[in-house]
C-alpha positions in Angstrom: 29.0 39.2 39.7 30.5 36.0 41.4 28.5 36.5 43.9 25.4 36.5 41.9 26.3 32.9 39.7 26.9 31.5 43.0 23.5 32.6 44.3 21.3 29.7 44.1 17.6 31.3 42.8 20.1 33.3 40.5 21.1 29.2 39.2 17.7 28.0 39.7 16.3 30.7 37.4 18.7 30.4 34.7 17.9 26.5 34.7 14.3 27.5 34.6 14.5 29.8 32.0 16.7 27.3 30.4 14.2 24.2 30.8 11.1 26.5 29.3 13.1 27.8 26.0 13.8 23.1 25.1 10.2 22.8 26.2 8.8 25.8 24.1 11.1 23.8 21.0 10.4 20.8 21.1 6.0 21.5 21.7 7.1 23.5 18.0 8.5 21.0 16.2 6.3 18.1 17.8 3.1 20.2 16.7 4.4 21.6 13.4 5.4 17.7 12.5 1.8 16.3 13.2 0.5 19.1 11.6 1.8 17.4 8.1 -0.7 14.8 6.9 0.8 11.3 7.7 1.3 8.5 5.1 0.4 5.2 6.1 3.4 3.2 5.3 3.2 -1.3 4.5 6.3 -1.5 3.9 9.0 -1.5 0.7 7.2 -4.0 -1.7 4.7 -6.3 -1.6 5.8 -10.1 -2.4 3.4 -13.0 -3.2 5.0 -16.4 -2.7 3.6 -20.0 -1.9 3.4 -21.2 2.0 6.3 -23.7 3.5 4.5 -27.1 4.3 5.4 -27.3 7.8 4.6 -24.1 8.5 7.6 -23.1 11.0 9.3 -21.1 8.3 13.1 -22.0 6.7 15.2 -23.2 9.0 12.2 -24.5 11.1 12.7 -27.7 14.0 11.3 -29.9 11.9 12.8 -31.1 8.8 14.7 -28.3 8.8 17.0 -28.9 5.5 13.5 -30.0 3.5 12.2 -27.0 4.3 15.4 -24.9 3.3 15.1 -26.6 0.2 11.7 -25.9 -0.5 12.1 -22.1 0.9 14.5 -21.9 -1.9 12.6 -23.3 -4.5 9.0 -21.3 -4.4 8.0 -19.3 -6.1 8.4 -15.3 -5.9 6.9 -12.9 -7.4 7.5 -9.3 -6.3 4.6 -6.5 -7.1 5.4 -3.1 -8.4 4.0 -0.3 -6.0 3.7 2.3 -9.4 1.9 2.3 -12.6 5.0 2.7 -14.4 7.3 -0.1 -12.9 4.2 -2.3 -13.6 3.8 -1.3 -17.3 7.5 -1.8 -18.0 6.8 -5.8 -16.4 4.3 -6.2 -19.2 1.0 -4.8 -17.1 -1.2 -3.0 -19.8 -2.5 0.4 -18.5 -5.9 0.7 -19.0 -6.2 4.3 -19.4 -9.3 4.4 -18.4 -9.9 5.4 -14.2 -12.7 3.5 -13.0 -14.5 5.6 -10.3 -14.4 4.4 -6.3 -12.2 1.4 -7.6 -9.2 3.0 -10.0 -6.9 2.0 -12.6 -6.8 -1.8 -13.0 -3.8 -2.8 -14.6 -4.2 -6.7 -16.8 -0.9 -8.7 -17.2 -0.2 -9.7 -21.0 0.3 -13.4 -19.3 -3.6 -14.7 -19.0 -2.2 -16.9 -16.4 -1.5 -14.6 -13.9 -4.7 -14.9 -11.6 -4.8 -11.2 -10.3 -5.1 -8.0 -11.9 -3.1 -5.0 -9.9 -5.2 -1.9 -9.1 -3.8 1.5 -9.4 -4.8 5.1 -8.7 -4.8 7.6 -11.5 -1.3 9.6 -12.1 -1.0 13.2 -10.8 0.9 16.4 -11.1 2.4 18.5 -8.7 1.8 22.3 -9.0 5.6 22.3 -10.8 4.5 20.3 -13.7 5.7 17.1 -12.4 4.7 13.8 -13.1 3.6 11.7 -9.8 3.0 7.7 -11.0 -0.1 6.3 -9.9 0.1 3.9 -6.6 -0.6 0.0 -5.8 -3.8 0.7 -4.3 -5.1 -2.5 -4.3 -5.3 -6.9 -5.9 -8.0 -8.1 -7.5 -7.4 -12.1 -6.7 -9.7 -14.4 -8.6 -9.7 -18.4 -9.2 -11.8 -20.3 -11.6 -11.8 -22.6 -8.3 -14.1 -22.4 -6.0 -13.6 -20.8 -3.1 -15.6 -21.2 0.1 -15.9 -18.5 2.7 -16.3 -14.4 2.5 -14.8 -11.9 1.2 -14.1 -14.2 -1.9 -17.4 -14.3 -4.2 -18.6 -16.2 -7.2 -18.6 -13.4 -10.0 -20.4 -13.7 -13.8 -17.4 -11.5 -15.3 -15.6 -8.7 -14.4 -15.4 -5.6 -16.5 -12.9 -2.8 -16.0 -12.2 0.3 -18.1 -15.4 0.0 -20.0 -14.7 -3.5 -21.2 -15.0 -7.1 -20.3 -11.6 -8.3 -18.9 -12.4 -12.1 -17.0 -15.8 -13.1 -19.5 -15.5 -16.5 -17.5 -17.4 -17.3 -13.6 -14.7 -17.0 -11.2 -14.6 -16.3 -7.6 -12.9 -13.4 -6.8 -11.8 -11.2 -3.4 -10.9 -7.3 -3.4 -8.0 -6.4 -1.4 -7.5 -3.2 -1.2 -4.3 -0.9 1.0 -5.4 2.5 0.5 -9.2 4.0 0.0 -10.4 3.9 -3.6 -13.0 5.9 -3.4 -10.6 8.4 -4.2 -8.1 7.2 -6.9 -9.7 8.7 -9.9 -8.2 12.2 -8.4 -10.1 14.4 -5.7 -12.7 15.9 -7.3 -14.5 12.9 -8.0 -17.2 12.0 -5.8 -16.8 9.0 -3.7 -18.9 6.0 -3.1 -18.1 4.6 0.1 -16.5 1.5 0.3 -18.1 -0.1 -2.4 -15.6 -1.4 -4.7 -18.2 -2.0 -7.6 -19.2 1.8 -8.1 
């Protein structure tokens, strides 16, 4: 037996067989991982806020304790990534899924100058409730604004009703494919946010 561990194809063997059994795991797990569908991922919340003036950030070269001052005075307003965070901060639901553009949520402040866009809740096979998702901004000023994507618009209707009855410009931004956030068996429309 001694003489067989000290036999070197008897140690290159066990290595090999060794090597091929980590190999054979990790090609399982690395395949059975991508096999789940990925998530793409933006981040932990989504924050609007007003530019420094300098432009180098707090704590910049320049200026730097006007700009630390100004950093800590702007303006921050945080966006809730489900439908019923955003109704609990005074967001009205709509009800109402609008096909290949989903749920868009109106603030009971008609100040606030964008309306949050939501897909429609769901339910897991359980029973569960699932909240809809921050799919997307609609960003609109009653200034004009020059250069594409933003557009002058008439008015702009969601849920079967007239929400902005005033010309505005406006720009779509969405993070996740609408076409879809009515649930799965509606049809889709592309890209076109005005289905």
């Amino acid at each position: 037996m001694n003489l067989l561990i000290n036999n070197k194809w008897t140690q290159l063997t066990v290595f090999a067989v060794i090597v091929f059994v980590i190999g054979a795991l990790a090609s399982f797990f690395t395949i059975n991982s991508m096999s789940e569908e990925s998530t793409p991922v933006l981040g932990d919340r989504l924050i609007l806020t007003q530019p420094l003036s300098t432009g180098e950030g707090v704590g910049g070269r320049n200026d730097a304790g006007a700009v630390r001052d100004e950093g800590a005075s702007r303006t921050v307003i945080e966006i809730p990534f489900t439908d019923t965070v955003a109704i609990s901060e005074g967001w009205e639901d709509p009800f109402v899924c609008d096909p290949g553009r989903g749920k868009t949520f109106i603030h009971t402040d008609p100040s606030t100058p964008y309306f949050l866009i939501y897909s429609k809740p769901s339910e897991t096979e359980d029973g569960d409730k699932i909240p809809g998702d921050l799919i997307g901004v609609y960003l609109y000023s009653f200034n004009e604004v020059l250069g594409a994507p933003w557009k002058l618009m008439d008015e702009f209707r969601s849920a079967g009703k007239v929400r902005l009855d005033k010309p505005h410009w406006a720009m779509l931004m969405y993070f996740d494919d609408p076409t879809r956030s009515c649930g799965v068996t509606q049809g889709g429309c592309g890209h076109n946010p005005y289905c």
